[in-house]
FIKOLZA-1660 file (N, C-alpha, C; in steps of 0.1 Angstrom, whole numbers, plus 5000, padded with zeros to 4 digits):
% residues 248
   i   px   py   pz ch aa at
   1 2999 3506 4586  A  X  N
   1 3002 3495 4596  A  X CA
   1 3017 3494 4597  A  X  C
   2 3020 3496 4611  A  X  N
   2 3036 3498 4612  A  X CA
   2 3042 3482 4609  A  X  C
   3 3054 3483 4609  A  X  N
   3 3064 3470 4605  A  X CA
   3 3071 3469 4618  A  X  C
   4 3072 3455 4619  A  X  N
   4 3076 3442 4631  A  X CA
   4 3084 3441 4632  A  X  C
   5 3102 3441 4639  A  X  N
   5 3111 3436 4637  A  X CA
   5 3112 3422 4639  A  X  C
   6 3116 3410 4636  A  X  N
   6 3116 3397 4648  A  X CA
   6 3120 3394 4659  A  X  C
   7 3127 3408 4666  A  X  N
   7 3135 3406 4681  A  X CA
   7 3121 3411 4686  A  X  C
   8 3110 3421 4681  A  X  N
   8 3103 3427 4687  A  X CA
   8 3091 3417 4689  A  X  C
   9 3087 3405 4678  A  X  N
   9 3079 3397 4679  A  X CA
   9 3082 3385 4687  A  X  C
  10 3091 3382 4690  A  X  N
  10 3099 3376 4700  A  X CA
  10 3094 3377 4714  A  X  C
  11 3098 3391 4713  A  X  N
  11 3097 3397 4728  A  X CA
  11 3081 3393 4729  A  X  C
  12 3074 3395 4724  A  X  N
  12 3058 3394 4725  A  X CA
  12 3054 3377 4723  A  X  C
  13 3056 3370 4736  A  X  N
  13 3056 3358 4734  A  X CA
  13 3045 3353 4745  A  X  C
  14 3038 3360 4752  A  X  N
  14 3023 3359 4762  A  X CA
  14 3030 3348 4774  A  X  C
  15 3045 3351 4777  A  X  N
  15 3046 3345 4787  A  X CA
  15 3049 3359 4803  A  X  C
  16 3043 3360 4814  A  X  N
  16 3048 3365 4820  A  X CA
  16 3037 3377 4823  A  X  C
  17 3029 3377 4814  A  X  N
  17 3017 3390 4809  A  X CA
  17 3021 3396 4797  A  X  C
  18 3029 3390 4791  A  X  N
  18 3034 3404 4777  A  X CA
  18 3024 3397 4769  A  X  C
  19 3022 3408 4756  A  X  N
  19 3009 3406 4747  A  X CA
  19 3012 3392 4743  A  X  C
  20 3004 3382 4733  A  X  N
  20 3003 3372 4726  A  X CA
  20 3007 3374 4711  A  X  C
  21 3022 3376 4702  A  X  N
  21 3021 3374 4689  A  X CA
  21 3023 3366 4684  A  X  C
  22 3024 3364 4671  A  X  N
  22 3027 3353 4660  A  X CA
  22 3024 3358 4647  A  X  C
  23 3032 3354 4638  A  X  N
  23 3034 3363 4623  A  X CA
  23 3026 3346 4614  A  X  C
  24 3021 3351 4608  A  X  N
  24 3025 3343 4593  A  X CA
  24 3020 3346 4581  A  X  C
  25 3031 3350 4573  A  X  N
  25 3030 3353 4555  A  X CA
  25 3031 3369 4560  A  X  C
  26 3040 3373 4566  A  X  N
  26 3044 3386 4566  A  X CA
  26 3034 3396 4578  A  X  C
  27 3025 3388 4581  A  X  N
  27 3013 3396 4591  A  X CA
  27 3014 3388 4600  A  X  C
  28 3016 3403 4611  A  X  N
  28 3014 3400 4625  A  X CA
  28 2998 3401 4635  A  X  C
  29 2997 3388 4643  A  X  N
  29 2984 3388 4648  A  X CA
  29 2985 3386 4663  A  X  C
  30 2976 3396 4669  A  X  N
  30 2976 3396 4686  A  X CA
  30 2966 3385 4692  A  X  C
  31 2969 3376 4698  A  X  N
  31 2963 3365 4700  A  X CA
  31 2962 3365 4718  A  X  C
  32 2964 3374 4721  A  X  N
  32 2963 3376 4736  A  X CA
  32 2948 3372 4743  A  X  C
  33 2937 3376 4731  A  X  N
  33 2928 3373 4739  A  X CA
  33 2923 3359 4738  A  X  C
  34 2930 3350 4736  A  X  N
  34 2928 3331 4725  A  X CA
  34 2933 3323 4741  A  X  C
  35 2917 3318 4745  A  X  N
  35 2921 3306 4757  A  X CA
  35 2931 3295 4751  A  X  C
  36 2930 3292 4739  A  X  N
  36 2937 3283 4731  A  X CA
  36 2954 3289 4736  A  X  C
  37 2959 3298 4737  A  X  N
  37 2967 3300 4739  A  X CA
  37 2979 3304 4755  A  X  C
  38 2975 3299 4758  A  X  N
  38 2977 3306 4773  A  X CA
  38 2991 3304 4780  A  X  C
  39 2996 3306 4782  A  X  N
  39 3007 3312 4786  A  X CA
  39 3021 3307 4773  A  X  C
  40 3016 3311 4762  A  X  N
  40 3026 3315 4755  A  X CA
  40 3029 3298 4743  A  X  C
  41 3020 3289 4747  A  X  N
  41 3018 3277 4739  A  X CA
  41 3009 3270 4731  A  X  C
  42 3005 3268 4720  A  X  N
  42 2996 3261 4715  A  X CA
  42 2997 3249 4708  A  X  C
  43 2986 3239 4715  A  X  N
  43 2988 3223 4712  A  X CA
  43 3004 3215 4714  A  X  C
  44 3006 3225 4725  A  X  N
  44 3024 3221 4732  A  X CA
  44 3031 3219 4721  A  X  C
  45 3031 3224 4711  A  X  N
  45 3044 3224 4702  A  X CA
  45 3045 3235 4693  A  X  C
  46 3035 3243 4693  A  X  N
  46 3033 3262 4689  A  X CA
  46 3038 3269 4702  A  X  C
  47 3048 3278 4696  A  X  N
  47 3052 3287 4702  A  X CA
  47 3048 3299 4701  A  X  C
  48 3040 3311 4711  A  X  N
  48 3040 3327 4702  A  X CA
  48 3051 3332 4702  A  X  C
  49 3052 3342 4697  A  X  N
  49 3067 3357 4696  A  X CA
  49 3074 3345 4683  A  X  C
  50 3069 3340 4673  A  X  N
  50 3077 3332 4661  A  X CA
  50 3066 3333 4649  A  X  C
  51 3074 3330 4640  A  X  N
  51 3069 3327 4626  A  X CA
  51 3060 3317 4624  A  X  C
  52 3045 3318 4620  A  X  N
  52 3039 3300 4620  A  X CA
  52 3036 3296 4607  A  X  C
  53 3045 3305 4598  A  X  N
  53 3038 3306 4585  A  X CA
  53 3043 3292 4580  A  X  C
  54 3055 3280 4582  A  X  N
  54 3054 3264 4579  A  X CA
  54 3044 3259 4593  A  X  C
  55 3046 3261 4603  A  X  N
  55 3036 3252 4608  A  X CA
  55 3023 3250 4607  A  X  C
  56 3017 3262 4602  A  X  N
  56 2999 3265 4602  A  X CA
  56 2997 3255 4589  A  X  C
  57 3004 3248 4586  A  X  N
  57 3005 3241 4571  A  X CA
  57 3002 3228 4577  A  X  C
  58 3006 3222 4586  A  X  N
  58 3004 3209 4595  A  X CA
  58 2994 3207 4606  A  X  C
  59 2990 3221 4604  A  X  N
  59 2977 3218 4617  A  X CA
  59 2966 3215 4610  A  X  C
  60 2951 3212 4620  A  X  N
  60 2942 3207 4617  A  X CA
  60 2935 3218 4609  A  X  C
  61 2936 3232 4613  A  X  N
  61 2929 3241 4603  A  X CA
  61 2939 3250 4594  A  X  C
  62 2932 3260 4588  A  X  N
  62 2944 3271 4582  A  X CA
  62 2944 3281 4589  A  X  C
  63 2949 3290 4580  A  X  N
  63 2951 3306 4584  A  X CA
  63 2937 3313 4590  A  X  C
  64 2928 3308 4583  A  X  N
  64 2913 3314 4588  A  X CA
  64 2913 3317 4600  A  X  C
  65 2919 3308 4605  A  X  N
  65 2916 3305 4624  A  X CA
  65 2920 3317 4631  A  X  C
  66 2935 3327 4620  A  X  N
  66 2942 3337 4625  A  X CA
  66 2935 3353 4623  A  X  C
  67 2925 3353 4611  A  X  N
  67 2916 3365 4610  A  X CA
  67 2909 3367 4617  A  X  C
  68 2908 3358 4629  A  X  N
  68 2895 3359 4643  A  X CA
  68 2902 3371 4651  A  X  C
  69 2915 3373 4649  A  X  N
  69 2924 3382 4659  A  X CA
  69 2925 3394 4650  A  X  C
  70 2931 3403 4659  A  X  N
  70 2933 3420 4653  A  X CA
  70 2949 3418 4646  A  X  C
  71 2950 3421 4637  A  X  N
  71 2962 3423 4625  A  X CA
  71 2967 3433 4633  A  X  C
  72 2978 3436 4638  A  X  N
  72 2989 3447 4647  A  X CA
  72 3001 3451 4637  A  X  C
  73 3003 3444 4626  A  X  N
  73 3013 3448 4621  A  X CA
  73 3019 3439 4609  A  X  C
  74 3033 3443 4605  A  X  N
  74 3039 3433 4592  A  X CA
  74 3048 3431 4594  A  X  C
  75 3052 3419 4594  A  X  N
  75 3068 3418 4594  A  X CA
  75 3076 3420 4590  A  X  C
  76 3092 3428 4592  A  X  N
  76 3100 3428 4586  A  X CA
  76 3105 3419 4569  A  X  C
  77 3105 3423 4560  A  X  N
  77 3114 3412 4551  A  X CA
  77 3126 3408 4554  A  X  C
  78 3134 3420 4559  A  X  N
  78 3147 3417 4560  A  X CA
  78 3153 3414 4571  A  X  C
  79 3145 3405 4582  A  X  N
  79 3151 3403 4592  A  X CA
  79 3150 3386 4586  A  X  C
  80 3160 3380 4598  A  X  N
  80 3161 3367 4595  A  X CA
  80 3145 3359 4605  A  X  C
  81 3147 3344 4599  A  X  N
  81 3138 3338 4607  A  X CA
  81 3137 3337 4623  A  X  C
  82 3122 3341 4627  A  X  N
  82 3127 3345 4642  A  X CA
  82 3125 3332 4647  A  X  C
  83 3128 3333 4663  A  X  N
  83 3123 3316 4672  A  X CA
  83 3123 3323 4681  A  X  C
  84 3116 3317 4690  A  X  N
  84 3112 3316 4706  A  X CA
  84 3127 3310 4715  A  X  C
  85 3122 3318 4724  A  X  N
  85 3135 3317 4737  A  X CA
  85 3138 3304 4738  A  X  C
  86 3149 3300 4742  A  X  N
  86 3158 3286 4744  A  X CA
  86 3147 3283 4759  A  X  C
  87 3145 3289 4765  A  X  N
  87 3139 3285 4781  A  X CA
  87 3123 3279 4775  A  X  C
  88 3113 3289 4763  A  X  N
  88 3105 3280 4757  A  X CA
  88 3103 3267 4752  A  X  C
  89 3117 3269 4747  A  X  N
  89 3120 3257 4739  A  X CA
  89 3122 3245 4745  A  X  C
  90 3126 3245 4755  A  X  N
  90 3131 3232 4763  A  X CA
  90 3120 3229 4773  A  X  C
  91 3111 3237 4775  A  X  N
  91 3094 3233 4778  A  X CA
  91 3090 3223 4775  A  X  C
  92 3082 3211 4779  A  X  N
  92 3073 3206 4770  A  X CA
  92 3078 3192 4766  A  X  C
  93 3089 3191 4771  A  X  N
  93 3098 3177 4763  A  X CA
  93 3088 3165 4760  A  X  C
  94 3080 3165 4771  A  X  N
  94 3069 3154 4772  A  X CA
  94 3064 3153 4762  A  X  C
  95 3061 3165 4756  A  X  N
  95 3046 3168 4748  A  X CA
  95 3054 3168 4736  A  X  C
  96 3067 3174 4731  A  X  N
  96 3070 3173 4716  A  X CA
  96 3075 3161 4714  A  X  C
  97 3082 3154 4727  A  X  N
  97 3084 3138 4717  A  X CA
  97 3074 3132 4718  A  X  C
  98 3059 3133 4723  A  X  N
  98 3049 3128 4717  A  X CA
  98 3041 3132 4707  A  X  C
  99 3046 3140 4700  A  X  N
  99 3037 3149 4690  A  X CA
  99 3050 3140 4679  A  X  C
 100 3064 3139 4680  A  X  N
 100 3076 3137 4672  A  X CA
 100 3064 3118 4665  A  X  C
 101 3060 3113 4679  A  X  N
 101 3059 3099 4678  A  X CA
 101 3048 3098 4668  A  X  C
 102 3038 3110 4670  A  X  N
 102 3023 3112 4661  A  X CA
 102 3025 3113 4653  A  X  C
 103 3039 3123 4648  A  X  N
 103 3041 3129 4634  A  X CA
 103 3049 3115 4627  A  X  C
 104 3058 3103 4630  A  X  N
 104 3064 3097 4626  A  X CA
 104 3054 3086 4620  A  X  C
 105 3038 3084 4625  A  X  N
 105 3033 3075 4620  A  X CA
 105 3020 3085 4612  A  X  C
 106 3018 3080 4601  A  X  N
 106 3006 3090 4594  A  X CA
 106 2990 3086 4602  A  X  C
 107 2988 3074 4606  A  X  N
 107 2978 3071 4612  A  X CA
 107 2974 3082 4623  A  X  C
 108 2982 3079 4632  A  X  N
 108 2980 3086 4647  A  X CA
 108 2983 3102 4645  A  X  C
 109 2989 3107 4631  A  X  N
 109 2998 3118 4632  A  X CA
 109 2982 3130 4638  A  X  C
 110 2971 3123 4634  A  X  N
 110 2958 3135 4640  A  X CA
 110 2958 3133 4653  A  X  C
 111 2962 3125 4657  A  X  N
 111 2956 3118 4671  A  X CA
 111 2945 3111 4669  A  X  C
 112 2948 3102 4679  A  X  N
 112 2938 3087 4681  A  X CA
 112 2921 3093 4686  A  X  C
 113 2921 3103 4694  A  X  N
 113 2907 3108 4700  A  X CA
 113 2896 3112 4695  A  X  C
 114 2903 3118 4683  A  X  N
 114 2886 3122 4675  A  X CA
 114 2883 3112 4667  A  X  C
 115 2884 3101 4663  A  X  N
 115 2885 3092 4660  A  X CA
 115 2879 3084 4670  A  X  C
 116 2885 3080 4683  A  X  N
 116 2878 3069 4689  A  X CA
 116 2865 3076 4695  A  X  C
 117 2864 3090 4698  A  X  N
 117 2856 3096 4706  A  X CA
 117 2838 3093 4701  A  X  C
 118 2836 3090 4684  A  X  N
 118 2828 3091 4676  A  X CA
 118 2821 3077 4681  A  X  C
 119 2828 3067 4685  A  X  N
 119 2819 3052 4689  A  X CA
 119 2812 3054 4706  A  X  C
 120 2818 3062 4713  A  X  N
 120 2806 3068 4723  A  X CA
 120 2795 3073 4719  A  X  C
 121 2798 3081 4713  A  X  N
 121 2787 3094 4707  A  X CA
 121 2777 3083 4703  A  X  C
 122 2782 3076 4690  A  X  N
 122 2771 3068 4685  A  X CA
 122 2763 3056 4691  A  X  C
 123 2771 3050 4702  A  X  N
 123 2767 3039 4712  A  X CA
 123 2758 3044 4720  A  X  C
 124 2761 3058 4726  A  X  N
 124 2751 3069 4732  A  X CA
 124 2739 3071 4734  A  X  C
 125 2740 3074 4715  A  X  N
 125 2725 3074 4712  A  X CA
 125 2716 3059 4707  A  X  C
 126 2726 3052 4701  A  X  N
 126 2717 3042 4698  A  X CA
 126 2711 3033 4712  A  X  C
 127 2714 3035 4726  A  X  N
 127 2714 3025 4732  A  X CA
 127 2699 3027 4738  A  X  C
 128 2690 3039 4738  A  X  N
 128 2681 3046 4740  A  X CA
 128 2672 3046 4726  A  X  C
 129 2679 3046 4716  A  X  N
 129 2670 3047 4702  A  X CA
 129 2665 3030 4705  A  X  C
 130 2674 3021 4705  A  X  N
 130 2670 3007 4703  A  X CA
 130 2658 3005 4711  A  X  C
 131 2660 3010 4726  A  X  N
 131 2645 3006 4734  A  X CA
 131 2630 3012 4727  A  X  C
 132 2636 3024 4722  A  X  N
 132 2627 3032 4717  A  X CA
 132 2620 3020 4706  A  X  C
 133 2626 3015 4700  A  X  N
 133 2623 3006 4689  A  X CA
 133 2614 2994 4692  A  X  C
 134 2621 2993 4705  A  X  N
 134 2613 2981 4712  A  X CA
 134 2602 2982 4719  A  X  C
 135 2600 2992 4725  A  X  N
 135 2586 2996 4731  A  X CA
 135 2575 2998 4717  A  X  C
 136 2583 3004 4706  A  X  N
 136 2568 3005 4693  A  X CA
 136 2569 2992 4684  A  X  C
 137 2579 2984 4684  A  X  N
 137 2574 2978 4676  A  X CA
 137 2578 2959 4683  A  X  C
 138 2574 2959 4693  A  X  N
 138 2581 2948 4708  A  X CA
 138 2588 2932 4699  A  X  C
 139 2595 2943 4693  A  X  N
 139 2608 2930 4685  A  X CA
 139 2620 2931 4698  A  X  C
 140 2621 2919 4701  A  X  N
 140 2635 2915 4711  A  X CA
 140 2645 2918 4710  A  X  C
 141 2648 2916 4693  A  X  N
 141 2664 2919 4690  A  X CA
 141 2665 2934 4694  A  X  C
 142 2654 2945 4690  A  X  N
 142 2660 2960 4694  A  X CA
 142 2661 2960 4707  A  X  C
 143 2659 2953 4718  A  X  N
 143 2661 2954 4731  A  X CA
 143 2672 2950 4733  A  X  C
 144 2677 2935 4726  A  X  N
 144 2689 2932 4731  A  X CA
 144 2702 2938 4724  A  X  C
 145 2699 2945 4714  A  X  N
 145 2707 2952 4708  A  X CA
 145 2710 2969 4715  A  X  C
 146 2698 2971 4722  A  X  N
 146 2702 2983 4730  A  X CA
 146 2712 2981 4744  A  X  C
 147 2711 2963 4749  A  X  N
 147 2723 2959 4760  A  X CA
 147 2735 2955 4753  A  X  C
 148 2735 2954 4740  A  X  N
 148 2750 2953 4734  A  X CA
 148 2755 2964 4731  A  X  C
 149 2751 2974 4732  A  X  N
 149 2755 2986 4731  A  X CA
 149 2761 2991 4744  A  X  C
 150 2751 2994 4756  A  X  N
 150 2758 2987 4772  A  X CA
 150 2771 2987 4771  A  X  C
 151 2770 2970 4765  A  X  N
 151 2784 2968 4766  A  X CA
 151 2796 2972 4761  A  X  C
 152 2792 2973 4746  A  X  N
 152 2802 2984 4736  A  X CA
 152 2808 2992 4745  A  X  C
 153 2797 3003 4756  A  X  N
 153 2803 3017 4759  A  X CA
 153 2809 3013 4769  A  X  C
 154 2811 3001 4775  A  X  N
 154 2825 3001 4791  A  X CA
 154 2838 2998 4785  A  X  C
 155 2835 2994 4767  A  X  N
 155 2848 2995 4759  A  X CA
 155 2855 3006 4754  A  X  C
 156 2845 3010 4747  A  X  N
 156 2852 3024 4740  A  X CA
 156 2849 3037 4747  A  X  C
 157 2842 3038 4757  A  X  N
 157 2843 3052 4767  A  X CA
 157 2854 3054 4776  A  X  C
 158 2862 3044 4780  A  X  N
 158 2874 3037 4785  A  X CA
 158 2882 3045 4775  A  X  C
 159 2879 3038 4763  A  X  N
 159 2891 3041 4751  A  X CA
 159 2896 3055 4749  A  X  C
 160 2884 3060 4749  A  X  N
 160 2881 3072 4745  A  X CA
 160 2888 3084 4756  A  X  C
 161 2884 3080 4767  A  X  N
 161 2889 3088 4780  A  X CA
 161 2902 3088 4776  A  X  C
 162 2908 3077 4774  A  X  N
 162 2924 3075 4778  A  X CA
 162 2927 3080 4764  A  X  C
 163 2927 3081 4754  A  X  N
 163 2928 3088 4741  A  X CA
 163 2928 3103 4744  A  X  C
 164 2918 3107 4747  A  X  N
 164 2917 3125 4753  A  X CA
 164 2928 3126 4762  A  X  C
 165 2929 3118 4775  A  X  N
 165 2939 3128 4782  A  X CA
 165 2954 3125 4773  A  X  C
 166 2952 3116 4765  A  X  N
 166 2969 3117 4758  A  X CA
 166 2968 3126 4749  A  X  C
 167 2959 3133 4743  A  X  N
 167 2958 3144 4731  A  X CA
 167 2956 3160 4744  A  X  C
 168 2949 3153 4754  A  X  N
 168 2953 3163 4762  A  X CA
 168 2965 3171 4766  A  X  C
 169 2977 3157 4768  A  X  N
 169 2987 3159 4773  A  X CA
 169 2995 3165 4762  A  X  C
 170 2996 3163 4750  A  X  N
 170 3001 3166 4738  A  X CA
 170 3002 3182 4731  A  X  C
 171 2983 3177 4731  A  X  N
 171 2982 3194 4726  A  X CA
 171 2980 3203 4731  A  X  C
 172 2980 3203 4746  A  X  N
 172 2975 3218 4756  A  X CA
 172 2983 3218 4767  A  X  C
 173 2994 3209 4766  A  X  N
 173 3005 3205 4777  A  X CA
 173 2999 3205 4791  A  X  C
 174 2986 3196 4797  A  X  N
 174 2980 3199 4809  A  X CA
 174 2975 3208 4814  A  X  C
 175 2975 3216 4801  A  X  N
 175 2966 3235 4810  A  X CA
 175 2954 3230 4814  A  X  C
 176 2952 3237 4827  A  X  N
 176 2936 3235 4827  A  X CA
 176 2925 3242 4814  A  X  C
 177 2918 3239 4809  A  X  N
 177 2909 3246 4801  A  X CA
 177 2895 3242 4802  A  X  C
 178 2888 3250 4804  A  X  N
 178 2875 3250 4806  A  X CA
 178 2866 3237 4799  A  X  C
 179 2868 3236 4789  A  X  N
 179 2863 3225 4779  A  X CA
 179 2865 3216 4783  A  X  C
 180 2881 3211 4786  A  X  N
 180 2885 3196 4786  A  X CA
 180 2881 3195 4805  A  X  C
 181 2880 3206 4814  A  X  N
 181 2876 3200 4826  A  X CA
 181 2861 3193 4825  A  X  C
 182 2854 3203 4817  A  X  N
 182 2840 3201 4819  A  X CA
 182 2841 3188 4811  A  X  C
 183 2848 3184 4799  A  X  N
 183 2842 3166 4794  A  X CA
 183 2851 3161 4796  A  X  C
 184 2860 3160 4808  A  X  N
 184 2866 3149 4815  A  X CA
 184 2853 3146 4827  A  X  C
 185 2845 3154 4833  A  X  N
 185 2838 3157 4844  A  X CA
 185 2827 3149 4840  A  X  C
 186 2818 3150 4829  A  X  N
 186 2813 3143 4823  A  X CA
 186 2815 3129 4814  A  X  C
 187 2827 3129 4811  A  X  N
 187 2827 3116 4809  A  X CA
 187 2830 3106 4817  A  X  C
 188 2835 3108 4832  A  X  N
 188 2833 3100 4843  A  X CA
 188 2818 3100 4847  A  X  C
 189 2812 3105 4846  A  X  N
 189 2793 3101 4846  A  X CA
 189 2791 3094 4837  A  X  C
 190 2796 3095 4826  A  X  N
 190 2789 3083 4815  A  X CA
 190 2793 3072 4815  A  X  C
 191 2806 3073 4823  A  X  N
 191 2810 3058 4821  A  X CA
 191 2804 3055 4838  A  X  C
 192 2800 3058 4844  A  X  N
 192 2791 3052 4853  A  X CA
 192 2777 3048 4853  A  X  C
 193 2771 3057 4844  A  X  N
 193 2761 3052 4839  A  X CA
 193 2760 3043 4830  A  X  C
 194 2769 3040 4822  A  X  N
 194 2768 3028 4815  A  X CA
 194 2771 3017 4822  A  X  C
 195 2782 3018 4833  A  X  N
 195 2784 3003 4839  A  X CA
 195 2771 3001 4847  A  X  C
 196 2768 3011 4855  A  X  N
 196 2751 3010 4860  A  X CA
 196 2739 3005 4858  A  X  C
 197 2742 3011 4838  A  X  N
 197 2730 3000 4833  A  X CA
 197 2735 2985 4826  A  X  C
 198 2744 2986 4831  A  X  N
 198 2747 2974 4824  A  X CA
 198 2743 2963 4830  A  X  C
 199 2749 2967 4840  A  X  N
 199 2745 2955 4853  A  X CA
 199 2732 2957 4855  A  X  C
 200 2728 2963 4857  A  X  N
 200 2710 2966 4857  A  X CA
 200 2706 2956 4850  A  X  C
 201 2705 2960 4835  A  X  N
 201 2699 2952 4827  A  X CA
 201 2702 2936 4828  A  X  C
 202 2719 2932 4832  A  X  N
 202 2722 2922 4833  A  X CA
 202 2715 2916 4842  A  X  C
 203 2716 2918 4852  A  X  N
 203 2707 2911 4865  A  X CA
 203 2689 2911 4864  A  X  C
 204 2693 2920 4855  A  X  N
 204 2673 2921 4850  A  X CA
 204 2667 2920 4835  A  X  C
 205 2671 2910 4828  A  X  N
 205 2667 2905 4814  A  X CA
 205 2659 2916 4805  A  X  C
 206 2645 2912 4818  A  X  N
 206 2635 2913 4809  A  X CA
 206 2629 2930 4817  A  X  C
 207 2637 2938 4820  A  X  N
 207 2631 2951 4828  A  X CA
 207 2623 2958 4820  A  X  C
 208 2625 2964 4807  A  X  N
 208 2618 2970 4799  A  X CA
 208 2607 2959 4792  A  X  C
 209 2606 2947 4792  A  X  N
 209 2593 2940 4785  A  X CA
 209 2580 2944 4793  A  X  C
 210 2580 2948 4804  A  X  N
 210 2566 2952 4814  A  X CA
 210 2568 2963 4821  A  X  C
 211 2561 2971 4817  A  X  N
 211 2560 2985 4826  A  X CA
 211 2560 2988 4838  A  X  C
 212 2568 2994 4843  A  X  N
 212 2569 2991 4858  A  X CA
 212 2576 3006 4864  A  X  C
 213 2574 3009 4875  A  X  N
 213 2589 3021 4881  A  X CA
 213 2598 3017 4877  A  X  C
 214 2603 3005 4880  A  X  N
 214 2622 3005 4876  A  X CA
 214 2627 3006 4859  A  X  C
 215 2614 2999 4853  A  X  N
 215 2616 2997 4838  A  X CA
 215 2616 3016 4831  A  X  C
 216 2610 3025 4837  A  X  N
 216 2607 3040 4839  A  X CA
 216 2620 3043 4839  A  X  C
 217 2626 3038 4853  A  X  N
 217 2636 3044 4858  A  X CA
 217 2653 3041 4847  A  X  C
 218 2651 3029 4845  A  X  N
 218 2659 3019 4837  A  X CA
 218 2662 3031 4825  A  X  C
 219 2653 3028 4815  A  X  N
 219 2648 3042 4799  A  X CA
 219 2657 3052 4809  A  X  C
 220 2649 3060 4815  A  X  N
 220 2653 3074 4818  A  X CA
 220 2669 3077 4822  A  X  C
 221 2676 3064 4830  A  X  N
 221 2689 3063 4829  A  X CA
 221 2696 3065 4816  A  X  C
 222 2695 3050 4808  A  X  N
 222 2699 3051 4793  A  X CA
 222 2699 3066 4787  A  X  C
 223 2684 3072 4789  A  X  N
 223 2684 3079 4781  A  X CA
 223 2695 3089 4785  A  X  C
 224 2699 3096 4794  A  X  N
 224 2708 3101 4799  A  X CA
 224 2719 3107 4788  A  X  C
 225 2721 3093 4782  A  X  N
 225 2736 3093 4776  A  X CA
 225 2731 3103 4761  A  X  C
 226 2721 3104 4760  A  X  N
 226 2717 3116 4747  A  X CA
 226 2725 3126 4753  A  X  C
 227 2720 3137 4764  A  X  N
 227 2727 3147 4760  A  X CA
 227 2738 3147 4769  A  X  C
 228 2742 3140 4773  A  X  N
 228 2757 3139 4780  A  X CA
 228 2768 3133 4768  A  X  C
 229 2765 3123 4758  A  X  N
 229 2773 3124 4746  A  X CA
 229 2774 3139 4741  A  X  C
 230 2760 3144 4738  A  X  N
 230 2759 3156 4730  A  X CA
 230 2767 3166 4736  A  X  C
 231 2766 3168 4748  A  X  N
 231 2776 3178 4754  A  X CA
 231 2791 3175 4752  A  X  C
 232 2795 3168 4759  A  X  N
 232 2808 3159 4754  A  X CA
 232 2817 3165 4741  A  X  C
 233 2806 3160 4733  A  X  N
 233 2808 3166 4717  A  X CA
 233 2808 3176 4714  A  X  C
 234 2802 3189 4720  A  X  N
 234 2801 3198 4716  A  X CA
 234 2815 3207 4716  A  X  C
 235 2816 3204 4735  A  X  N
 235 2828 3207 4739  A  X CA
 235 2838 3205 4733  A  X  C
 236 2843 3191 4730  A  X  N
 236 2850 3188 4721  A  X CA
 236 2853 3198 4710  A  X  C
 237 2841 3199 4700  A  X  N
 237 2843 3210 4690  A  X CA
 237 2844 3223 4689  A  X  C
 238 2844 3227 4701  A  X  N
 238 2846 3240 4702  A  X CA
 238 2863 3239 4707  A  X  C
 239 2869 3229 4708  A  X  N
 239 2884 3232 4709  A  X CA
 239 2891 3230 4696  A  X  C
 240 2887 3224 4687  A  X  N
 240 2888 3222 4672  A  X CA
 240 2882 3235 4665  A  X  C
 241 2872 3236 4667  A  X  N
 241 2866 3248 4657  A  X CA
 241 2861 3262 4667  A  X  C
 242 2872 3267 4673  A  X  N
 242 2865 3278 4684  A  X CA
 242 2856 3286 4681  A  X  C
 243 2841 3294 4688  A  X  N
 243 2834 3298 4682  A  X CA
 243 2839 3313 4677  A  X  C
 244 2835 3316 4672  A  X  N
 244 2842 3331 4660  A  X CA
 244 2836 3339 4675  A  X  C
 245 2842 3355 4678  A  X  N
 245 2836 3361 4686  A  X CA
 245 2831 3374 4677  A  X  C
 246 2822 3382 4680  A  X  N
 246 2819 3387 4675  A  X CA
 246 2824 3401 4674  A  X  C
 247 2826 3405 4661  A  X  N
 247 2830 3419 4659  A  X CA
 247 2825 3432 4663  A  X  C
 248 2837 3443 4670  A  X  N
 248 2833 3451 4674  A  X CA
 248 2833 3463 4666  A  X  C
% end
């Protein structure tokens, strides 16, 4: 395996069409084919054509994430520490004094989104489990506990939205990416569906106590939010945990 200079890893910084590198702990990795990385940035404050061997120390995963790519080479020992272009560098201002603000408080330092994201998910499902409850076993409280849920979700799906696009803005500097179009796309449905049933239910107490079309229709709304959370979430995790591709 040939050896790296750092002017040469440099050069290889995936802006422009040139390949995608990044070194860390002496090994160089081609990352050219990583949507995560596209045009030469990751989570707006990773640079390629540089050293990530202290940053991969602060991210949400480890090194593992880098054996998904082909090993091209090793780095020099005796070159000094390399960095990305001054025109890189001055990229992004938006995004690293908001990552500077994340990193200054330990709370937020993950970001606020995967965090708030989890009280949809769960309001989601319970708001369809609760009727479920109420239809088998016609206790009141699971009914009215499935419209407090309703209302929970015009709180935190709100929350939630506005949380993502700021961890959007932060960690993917506005790229479009397939993931976050598709559950931005979808989470404007769920939050219409929830204000939909809200008001539904509100203007209609008792819709699910008697069988009816609209009481049909009512459930089958709710139920909606199963796999539109689920999707949501999945997406989500596949920008956290990308799926491994398979070896050729």
């Amino acid at each position: 395996m040939r050896e790296i200079d750092g002017r040469e890893l440099a050069a290889n910084d995936g802006r422009g069409g040139r390949p995608l590198w990044v070194a860390h702990k002496g090994r160089i990795f081609d990352l050219s084919t990583s949507s995560l990385w596209e045009g030469g940035s990751h989570m707006g404050s990773h640079n390629a054509g540089g050293d990530l061997t202290d940053e991969i120390d602060d991210a949400p995963h480890g090194p593992e994430m880098l054996e998904r790519f082909p090993q091209i080479g090793m780095l020099k020992i005796d070159e000094g520490p390399t960095s990305t272009s001054a025109s890189s560098q001055k990229e992004g201002a938006f995004v690293r004094s908001g990552s500077d603000l994340l990193a200054r408080y330990p709370f937020l330092k993950r970001h606020p989104h995967p965090m708030t994201v989890h009280f949809p998910i769960v309001i989601g499902i319970f708001a369809p489990a609760f009727i479920v409850l109420f239809l088998i076993f016609h206790v009141p409280g699971f009914e009215l506990t499935s419209f407090y849920c309703l209302g929970a979700g015009l709180v935190f799906v709100p929350i939630a939205m506005i949380t993502g696009y700021f961890t959007w803005r932060i960690n993917y500097a506005g790229h479009r990416i397939r993931a976050v179009t598709i559950k931005i796309t979808l989470s404007v449905i769920l939050l219409i569906i929830f204000v939909a049933a809200f008001i539904w239910r509100l203007s209609v107490p008792g819709i699910v106590e008697h069988f009816s079309g609209a009481s049909v229709v009512y459930f089958l709304l709710v139920l909606l939010f199963v796999p539109l959370v689920s999707t949501i979430g999945w997406y989500g995790a596949t920008l956290t945990f990308p799926l491994a591709k398979p070896k050729r």
